[in-house]
SENUGU-43174 format. One record per residue (C-alpha): residue number from 1; residue in three letters; z, y, x. Coordinates in steps of 0.2 Angstrom, whole numbers, plus 5000, padded with zeros to 4 digits. Each point is the difference from the previous one (the first is absolute). Last residue first. Example, Ala and Ser with C-alpha at 12.3 -4.5 7.8 and 13.67 -1.06 7.14 Angstrom:
REM residues 2
@i: 2 | aa: Ser | w: 5036 | v: 4995 | u: 5068
@i: 1 | aa: Ala | w: 5003 | v: 4983 | u: 4994
REM end
This chain:
REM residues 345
@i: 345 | aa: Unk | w: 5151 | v: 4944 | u: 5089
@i: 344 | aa: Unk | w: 4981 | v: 5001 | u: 4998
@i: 343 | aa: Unk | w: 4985 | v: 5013 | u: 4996
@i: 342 | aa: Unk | w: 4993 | v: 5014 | u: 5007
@i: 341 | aa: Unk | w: 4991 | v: 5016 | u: 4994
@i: 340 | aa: Unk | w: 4993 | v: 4997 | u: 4984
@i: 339 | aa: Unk | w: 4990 | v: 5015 | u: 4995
@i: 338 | aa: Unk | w: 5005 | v: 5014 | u: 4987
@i: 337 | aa: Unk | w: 4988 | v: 5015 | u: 4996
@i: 336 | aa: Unk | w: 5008 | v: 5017 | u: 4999
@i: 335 | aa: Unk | w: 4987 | v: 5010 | u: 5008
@i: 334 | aa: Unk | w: 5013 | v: 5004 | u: 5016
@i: 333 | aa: Unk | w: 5002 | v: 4981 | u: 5004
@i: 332 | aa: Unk | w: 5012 | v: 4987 | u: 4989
@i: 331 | aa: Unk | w: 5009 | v: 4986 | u: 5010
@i: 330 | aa: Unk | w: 5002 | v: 4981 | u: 4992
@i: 329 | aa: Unk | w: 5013 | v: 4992 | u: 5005
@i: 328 | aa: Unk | w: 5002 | v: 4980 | u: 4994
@i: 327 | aa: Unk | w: 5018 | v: 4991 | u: 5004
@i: 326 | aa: Unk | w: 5002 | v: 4982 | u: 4994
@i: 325 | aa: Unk | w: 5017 | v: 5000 | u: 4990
@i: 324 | aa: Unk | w: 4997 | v: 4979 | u: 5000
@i: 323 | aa: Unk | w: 4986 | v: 4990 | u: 5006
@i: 322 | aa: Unk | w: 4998 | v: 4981 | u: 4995
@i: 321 | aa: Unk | w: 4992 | v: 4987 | u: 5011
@i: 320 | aa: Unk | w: 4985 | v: 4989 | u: 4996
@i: 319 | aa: Unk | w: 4991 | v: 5008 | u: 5015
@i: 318 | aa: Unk | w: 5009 | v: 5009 | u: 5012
@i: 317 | aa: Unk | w: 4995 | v: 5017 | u: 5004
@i: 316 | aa: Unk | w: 4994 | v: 5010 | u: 5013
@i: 315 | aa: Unk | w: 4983 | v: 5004 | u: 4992
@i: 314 | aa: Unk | w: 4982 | v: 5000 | u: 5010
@i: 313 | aa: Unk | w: 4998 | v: 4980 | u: 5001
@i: 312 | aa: Unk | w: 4999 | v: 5001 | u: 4984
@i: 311 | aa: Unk | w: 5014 | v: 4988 | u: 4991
@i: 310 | aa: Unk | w: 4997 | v: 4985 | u: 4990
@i: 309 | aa: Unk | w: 5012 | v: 4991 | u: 4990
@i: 308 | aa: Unk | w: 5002 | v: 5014 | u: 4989
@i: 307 | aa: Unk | w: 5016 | v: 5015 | u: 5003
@i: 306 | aa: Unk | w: 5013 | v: 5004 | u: 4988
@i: 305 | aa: Unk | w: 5005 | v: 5018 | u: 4997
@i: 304 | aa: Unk | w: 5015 | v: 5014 | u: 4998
@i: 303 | aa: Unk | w: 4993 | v: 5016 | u: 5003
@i: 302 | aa: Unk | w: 5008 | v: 5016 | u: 5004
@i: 301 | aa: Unk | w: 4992 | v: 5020 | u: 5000
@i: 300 | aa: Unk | w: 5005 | v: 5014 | u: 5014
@i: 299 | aa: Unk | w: 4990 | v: 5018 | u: 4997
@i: 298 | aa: Unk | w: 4995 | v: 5012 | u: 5013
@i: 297 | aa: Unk | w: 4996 | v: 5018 | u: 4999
@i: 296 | aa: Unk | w: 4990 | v: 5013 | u: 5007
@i: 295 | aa: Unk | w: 4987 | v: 4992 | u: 5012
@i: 294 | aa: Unk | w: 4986 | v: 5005 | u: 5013
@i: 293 | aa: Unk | w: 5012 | v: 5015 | u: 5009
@i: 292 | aa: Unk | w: 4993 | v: 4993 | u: 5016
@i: 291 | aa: Unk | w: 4992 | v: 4984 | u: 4997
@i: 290 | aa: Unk | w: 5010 | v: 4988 | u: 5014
@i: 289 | aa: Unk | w: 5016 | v: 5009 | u: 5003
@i: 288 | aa: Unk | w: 4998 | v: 5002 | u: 4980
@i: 287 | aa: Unk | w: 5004 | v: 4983 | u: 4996
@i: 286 | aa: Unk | w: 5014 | v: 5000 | u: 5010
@i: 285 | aa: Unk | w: 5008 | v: 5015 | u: 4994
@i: 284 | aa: Unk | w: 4996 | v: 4995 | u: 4984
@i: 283 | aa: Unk | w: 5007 | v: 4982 | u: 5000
@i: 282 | aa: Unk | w: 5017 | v: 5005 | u: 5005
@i: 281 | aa: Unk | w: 5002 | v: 5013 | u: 4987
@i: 280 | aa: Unk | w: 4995 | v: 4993 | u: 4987
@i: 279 | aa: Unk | w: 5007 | v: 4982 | u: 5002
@i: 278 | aa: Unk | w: 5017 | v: 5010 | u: 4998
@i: 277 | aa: Unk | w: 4997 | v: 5010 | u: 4986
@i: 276 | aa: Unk | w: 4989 | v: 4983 | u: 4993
@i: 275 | aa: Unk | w: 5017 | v: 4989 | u: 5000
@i: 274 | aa: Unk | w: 5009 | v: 5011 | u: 4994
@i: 273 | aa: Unk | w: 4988 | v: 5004 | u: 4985
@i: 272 | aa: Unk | w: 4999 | v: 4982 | u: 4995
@i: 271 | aa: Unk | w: 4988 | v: 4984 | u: 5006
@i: 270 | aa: Unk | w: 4987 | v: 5003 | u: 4986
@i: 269 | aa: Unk | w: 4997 | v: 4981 | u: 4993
@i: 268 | aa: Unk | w: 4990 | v: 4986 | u: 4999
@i: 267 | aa: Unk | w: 5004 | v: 4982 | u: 4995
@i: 266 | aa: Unk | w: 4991 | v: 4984 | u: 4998
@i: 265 | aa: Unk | w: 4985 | v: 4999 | u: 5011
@i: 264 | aa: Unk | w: 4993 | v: 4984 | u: 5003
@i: 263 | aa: Unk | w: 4988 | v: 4998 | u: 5016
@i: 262 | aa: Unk | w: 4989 | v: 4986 | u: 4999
@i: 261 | aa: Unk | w: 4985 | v: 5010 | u: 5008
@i: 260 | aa: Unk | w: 5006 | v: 5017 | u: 5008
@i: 259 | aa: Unk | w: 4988 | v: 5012 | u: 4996
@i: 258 | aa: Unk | w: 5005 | v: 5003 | u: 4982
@i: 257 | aa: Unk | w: 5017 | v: 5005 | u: 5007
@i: 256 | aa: Unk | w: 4992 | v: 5016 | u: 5007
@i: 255 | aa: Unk | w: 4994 | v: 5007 | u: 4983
@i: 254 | aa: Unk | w: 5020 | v: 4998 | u: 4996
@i: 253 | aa: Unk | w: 5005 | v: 5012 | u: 5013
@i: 252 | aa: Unk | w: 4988 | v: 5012 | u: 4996
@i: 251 | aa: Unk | w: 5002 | v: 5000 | u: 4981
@i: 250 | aa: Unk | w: 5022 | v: 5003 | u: 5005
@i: 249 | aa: Unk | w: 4992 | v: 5014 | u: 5007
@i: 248 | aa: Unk | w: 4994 | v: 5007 | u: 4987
@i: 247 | aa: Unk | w: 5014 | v: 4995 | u: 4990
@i: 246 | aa: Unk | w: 5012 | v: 5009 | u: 5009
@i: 245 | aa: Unk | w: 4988 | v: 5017 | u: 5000
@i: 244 | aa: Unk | w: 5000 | v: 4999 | u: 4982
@i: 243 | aa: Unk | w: 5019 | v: 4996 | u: 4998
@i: 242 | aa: Unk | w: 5003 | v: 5017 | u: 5007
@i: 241 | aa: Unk | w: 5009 | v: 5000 | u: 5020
@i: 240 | aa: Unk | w: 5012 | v: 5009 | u: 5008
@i: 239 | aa: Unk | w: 5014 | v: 4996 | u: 4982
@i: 238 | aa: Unk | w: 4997 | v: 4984 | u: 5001
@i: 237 | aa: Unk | w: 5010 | v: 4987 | u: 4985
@i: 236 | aa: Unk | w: 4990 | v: 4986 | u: 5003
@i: 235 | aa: Unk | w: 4983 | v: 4993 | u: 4999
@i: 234 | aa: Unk | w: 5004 | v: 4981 | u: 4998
@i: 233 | aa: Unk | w: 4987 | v: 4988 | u: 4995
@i: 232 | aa: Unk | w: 5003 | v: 4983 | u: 4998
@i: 231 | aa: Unk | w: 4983 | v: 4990 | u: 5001
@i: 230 | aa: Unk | w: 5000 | v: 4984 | u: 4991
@i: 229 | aa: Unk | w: 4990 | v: 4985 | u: 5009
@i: 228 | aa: Unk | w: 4982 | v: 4997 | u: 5004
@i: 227 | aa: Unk | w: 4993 | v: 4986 | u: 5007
@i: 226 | aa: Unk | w: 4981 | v: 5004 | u: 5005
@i: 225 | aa: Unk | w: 4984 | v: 4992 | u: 5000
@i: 224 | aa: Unk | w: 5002 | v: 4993 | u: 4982
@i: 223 | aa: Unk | w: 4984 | v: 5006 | u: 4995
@i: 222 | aa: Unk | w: 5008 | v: 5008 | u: 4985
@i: 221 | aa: Unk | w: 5014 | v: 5009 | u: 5012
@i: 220 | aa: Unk | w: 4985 | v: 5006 | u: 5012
@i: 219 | aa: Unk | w: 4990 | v: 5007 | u: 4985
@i: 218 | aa: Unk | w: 5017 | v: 5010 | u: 5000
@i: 217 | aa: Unk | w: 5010 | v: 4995 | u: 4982
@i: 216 | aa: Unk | w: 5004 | v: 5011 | u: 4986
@i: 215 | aa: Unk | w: 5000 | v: 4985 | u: 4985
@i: 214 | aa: Unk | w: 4990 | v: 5007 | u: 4990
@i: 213 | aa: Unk | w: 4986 | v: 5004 | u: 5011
@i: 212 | aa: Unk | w: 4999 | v: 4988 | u: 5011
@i: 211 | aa: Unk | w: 4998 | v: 4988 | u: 4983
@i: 210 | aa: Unk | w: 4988 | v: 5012 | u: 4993
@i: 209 | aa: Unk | w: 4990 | v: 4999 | u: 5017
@i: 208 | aa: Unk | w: 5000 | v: 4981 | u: 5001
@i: 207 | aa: Unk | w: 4994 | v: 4999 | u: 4983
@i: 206 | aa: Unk | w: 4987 | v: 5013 | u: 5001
@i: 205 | aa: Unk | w: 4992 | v: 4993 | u: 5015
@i: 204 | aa: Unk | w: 4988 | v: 5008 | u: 5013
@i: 203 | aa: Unk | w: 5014 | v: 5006 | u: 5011
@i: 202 | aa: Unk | w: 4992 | v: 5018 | u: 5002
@i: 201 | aa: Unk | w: 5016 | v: 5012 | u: 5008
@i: 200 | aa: Unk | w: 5004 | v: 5017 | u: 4996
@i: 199 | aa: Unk | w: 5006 | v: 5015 | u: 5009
@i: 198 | aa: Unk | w: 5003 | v: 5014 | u: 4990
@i: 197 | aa: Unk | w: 5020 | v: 4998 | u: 4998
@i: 196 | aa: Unk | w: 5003 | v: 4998 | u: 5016
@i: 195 | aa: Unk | w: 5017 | v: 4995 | u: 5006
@i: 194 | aa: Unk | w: 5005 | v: 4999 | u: 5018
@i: 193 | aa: Unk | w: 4993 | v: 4988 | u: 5010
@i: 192 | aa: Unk | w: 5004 | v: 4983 | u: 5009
@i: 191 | aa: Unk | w: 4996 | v: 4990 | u: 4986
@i: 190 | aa: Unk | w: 5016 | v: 4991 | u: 4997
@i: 189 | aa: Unk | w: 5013 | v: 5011 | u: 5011
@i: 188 | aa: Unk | w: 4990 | v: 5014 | u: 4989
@i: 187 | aa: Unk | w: 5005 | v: 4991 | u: 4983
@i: 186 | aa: Unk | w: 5012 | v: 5011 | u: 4992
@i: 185 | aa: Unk | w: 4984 | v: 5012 | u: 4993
@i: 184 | aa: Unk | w: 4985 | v: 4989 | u: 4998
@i: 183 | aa: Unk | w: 4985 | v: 4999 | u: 5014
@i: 182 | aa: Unk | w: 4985 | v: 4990 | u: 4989
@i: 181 | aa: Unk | w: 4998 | v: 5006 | u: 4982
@i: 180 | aa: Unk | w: 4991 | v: 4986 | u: 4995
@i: 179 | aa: Unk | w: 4983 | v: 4997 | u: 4995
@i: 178 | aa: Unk | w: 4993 | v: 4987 | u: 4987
@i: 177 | aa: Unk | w: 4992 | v: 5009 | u: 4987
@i: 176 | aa: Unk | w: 5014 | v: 4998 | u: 4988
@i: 175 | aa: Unk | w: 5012 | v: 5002 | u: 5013
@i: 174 | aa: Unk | w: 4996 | v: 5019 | u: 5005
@i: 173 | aa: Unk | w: 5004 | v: 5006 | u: 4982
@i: 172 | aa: Unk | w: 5018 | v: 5004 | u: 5003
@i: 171 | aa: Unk | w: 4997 | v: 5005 | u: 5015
@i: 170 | aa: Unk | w: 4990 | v: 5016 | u: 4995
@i: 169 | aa: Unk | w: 5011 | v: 5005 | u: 4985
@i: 168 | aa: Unk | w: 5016 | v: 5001 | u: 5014
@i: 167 | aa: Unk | w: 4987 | v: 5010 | u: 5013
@i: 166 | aa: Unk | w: 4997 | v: 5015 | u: 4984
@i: 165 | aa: Unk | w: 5020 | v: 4997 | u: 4996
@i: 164 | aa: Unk | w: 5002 | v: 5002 | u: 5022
@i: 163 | aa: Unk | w: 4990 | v: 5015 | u: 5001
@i: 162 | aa: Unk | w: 5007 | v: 5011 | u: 5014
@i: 161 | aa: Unk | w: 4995 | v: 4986 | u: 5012
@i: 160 | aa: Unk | w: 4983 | v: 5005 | u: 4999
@i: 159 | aa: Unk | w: 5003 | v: 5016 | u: 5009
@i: 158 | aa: Unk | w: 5009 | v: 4997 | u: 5015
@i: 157 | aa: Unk | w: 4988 | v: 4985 | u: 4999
@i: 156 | aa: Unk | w: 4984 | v: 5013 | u: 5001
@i: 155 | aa: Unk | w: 4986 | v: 4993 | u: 4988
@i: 154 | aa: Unk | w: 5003 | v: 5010 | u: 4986
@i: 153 | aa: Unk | w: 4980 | v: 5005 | u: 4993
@i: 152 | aa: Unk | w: 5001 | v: 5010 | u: 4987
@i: 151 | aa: Unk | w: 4990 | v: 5002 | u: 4984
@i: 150 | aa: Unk | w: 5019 | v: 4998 | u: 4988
@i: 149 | aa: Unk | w: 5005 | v: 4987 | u: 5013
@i: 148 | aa: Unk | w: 4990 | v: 4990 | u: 5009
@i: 147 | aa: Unk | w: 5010 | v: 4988 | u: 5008
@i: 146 | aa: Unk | w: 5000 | v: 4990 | u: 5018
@i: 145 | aa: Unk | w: 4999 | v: 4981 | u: 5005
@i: 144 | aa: Unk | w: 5001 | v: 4990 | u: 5014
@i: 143 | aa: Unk | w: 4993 | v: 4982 | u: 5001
@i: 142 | aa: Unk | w: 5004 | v: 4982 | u: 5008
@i: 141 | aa: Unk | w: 4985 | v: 4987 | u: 4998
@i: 140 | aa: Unk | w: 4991 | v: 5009 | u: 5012
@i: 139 | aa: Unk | w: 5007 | v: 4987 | u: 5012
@i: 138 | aa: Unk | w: 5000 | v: 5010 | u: 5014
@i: 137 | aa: Unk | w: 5013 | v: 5012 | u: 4989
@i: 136 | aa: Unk | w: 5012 | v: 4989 | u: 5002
@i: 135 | aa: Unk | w: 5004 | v: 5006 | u: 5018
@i: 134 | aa: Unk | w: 5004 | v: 4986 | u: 5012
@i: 133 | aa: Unk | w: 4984 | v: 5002 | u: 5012
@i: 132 | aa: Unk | w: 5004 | v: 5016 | u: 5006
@i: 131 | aa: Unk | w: 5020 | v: 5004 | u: 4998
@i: 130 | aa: Unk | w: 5005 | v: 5007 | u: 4982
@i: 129 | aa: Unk | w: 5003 | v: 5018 | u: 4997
@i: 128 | aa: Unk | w: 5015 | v: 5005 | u: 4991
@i: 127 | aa: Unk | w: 5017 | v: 4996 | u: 5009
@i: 126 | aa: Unk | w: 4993 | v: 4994 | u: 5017
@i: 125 | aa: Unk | w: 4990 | v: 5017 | u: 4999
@i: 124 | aa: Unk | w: 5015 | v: 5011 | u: 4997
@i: 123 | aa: Unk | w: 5010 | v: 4990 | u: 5016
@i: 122 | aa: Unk | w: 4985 | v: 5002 | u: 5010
@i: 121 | aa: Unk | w: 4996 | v: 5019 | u: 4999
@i: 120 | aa: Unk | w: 4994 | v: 5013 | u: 4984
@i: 119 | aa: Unk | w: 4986 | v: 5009 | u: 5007
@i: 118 | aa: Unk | w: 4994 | v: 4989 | u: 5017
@i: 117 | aa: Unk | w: 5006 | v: 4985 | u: 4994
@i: 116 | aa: Unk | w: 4991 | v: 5005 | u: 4983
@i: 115 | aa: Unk | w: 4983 | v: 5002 | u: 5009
@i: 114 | aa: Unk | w: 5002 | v: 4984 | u: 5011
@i: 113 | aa: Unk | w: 5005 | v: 4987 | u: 4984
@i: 112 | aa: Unk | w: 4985 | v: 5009 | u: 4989
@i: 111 | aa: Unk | w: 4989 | v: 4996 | u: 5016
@i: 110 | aa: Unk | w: 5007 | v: 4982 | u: 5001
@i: 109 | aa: Unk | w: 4997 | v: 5000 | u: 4979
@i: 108 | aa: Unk | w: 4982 | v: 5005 | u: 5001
@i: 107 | aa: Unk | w: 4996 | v: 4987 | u: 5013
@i: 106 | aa: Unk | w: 5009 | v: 4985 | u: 4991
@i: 105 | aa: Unk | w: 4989 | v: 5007 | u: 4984
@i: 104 | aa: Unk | w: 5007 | v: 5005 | u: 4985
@i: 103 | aa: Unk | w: 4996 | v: 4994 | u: 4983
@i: 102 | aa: Unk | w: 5010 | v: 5008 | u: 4983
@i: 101 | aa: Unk | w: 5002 | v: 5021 | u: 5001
@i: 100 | aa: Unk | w: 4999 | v: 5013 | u: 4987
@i: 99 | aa: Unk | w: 4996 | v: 4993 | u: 4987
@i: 98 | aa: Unk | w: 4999 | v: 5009 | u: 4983
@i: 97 | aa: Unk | w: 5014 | v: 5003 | u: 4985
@i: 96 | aa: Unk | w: 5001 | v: 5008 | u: 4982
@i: 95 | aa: Unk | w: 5012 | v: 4998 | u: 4991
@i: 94 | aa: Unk | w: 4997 | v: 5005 | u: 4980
@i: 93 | aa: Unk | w: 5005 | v: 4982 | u: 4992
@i: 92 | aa: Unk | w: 4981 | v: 4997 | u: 4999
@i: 91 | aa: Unk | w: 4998 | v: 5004 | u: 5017
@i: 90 | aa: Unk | w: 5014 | v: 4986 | u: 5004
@i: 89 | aa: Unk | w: 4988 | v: 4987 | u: 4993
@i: 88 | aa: Unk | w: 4983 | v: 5006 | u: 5010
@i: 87 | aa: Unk | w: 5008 | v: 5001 | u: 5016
@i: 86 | aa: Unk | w: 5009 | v: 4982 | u: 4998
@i: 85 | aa: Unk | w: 4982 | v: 4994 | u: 4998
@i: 84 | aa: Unk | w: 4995 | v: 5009 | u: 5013
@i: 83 | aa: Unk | w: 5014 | v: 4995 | u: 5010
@i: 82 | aa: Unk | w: 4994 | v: 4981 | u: 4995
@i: 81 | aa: Unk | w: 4982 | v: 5002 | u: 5005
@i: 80 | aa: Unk | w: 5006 | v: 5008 | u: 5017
@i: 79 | aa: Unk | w: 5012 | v: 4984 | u: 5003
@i: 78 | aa: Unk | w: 4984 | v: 4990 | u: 4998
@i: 77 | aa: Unk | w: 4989 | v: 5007 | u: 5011
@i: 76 | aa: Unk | w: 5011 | v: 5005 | u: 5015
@i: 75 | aa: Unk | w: 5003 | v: 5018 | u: 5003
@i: 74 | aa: Unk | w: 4989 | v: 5013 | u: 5011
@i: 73 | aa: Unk | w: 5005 | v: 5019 | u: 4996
@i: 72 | aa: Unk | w: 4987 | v: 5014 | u: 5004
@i: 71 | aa: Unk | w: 5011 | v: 5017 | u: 4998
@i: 70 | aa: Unk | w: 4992 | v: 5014 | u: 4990
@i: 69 | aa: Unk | w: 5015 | v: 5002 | u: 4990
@i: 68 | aa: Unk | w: 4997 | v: 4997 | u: 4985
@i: 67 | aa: Unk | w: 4996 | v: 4981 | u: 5010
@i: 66 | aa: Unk | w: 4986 | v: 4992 | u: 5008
@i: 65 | aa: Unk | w: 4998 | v: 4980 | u: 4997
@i: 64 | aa: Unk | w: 4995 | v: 4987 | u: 5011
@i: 63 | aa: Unk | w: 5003 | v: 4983 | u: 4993
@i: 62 | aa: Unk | w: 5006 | v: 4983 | u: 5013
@i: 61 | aa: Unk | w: 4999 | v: 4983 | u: 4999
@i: 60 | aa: Unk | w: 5009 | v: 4992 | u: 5012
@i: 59 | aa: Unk | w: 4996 | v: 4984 | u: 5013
@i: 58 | aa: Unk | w: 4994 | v: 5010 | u: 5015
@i: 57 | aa: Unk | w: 5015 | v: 5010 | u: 5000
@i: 56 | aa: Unk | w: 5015 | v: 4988 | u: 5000
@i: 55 | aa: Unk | w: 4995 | v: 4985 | u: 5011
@i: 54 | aa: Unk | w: 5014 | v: 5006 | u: 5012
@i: 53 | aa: Unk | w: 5010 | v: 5001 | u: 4986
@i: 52 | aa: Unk | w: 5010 | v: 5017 | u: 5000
@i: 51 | aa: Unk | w: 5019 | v: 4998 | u: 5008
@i: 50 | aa: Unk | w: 5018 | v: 4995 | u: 4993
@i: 49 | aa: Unk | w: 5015 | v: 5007 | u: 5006
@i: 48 | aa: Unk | w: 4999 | v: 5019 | u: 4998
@i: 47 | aa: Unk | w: 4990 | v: 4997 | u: 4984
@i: 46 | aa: Unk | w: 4984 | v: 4989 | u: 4994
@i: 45 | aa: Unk | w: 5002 | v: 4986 | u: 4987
@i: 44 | aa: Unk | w: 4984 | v: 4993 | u: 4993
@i: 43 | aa: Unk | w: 5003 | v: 4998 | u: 4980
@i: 42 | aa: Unk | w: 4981 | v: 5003 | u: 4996
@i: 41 | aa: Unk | w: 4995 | v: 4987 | u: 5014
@i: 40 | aa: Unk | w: 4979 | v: 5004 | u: 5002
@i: 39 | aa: Unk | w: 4987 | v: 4991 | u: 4993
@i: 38 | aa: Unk | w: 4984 | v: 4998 | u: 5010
@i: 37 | aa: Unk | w: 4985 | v: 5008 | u: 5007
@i: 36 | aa: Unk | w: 5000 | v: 5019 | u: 4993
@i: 35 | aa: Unk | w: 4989 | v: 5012 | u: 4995
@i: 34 | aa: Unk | w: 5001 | v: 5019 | u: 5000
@i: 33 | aa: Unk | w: 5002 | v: 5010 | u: 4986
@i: 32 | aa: Unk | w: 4994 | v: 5019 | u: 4998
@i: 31 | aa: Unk | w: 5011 | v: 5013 | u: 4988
@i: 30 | aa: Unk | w: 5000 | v: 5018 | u: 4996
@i: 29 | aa: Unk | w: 5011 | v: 5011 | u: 4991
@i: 28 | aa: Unk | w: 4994 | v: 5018 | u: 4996
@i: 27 | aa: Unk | w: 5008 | v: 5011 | u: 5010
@i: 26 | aa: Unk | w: 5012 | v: 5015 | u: 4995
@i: 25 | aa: Unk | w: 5007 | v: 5013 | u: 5010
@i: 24 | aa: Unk | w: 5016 | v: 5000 | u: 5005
@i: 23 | aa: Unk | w: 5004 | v: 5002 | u: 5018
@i: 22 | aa: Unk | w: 5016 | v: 5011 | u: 5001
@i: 21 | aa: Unk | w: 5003 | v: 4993 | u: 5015
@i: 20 | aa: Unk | w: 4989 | v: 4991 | u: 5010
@i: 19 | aa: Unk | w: 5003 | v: 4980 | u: 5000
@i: 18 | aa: Unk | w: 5012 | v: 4992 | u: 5009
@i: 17 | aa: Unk | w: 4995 | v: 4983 | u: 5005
@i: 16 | aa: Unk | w: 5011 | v: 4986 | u: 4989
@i: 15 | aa: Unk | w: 5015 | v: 4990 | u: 5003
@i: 14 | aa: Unk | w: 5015 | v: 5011 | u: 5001
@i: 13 | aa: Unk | w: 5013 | v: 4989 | u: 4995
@i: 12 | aa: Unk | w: 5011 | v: 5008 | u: 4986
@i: 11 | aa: Unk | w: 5015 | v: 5009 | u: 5001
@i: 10 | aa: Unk | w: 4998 | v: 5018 | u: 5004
@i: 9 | aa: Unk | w: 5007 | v: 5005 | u: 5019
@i: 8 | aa: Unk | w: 5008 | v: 5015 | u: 5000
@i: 7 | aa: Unk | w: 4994 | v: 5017 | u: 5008
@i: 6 | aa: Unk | w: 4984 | v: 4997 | u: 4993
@i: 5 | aa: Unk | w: 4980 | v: 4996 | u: 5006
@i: 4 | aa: Unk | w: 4989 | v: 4996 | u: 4987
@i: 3 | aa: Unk | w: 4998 | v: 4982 | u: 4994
@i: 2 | aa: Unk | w: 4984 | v: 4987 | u: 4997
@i: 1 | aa: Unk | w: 5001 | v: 4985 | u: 4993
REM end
């Protein structure tokens, strides 16, 4: 999707190539399909853990199609159908939407992965722009939407967001073509990113998807990649920091989890004011030996968790062990965007 730059970071993965701003003339909507050689796996997983068939791309059918505005778009055949299908029913309701974003190439998402480092940094892109190769988006089966509303084109997620009955009437008809709304809000340790309420998922079966649906799973928790417990949440009583700011990084923390296969987390919590005051001004003096005046604040959250049987080789932890009051600090630089600073006991 595409996202201007703000002080605070908007949640939502920022998927899409930003378009011009203020760009919203009219274009009538074109398509041209391209031929195919052989089925394709509709419920193919790819996330942080899983990546794109090698096969992938010379098996999938794909349609070309230019948007309102002005973008060329290339989605897989059949998901297309359906959104159009999905189009046509919730015009009739009065919302009106348009794709902004389905196939990516591998290419197009190492130079999206180069451009963000450069704007946003590493921790903002391991939180909202998937590594080459292990984006959904290569499957073109995965699609971001954006509203017209009353002749205008919102296609800004700071924006879009400000719409949640528009994006609640959206989702409720996404089953009945067979899409799913793909990145859910509580389930960022699942997916690995935060929630996205235009970001939908082609799974060519109504069925599967009404049963996603209904019960609030992850495609992962359908697919039964992933054991999942109950997450308790404890924000605290802070008077440094707002409850916005705690969960934002409590969403960081948790995309992080997705990464590390097996792993069960079962608690997370803000780590108290004391506890911060002091962290605070420790860390910053460090930190800032290295990026002079780079940070303003830091903030101290706990995790208690169960490792899987298999570890990366890149973690120090024990597999099959539980972690208790496992400290996370995440620093905040002069825009007021959060990254996770280190990690451990």
């Amino acid at each position: 999707m595409k996202k201007a730059i703000s002080a605070l970071l908007i949640v939502g993965m920022l998927f899409g190539i930003a378009c011009f701003a203020g760009c919203t003339a009219k274009k009538e909507e074109t398509t041209q399909v391209t031929k195919s050689t052989a089925d394709i796996d509709y419920l193919v997983i790819v996330n942080k853990l899983h990546k794109l068939p090698e096969d992938w791309e010379k098996n999938l059918n794909i349609t070309k199609m230019n948007n309102s505005l002005g973008d060329d778009v290339e989605v897989e055949t059949k998901a297309y159908e359906a959104y159009l299908k999905l189009k046509e029913d919730l015009k009739k309701e009065g919302v009106n939407i348009d794709l902004d974003s389905a196939r990516r190439s591998i290419a197009a998402q190492e130079d999206i992965v180069k451009r963000f480092t450069e704007k946003y940094g590493e921790d903002y892109v391991k939180k909202y722009v998937a590594v080459p190769g292990y984006s959904e988006h290569h499957t073109g089966l995965a699609l971001d939407l954006y509203l017209n509303i009353n002749g205008k084109d919102v296609y800004l997620n700071e924006d879009m967001v400000k719409y949640p009955e528009i994006w609640e009437k959206i989702h409720q008809k996404l089953a009945d073509y067979g899409f799913i709304l793909r990145y859910l809000k509580g389930k960022e340790h699942v997916t690995g990113y935060s929630y996205e309420p235009w970001h939908i998922r082609y799974i060519d079966d109504v069925d599967a998807a009404k049963e996603i649906t209904a019960k609030g799973i992850a495609f992962e928790e359908y697919l039964g990649l992933v054991k999942v417990t109950d997450v308790a949440y404890d924000y605290g009583q802070s008077k440094l920091y707002k409850k916005a700011q705690i969960e934002e990084c409590m969403d960081l923390v948790k995309c992080k989890f997705a990464e590390w296969e097996g792993c069960e987390l079962q608690a997370l919590r803000y780590a108290g004011d004391e506890k911060n005051a002091r962290e605070k001004t420790e860390r910053l003096k460090s930190l800032n030996e290295k990026e002079p005046d780079q940070y303003t604040a830091i903030m101290v959250l706990e995790t208690d968790f169960k490792t899987g049987e298999k570890i990366s080789d890149t973690l120090t932890l024990e597999p099959g062990k539980d972690y208790t009051d496992y400290q996370w600090i995440l620093a905040c630089d002069k825009e007021g965007s959060w990254e996770i600073a280190d990690c451990g006991y």
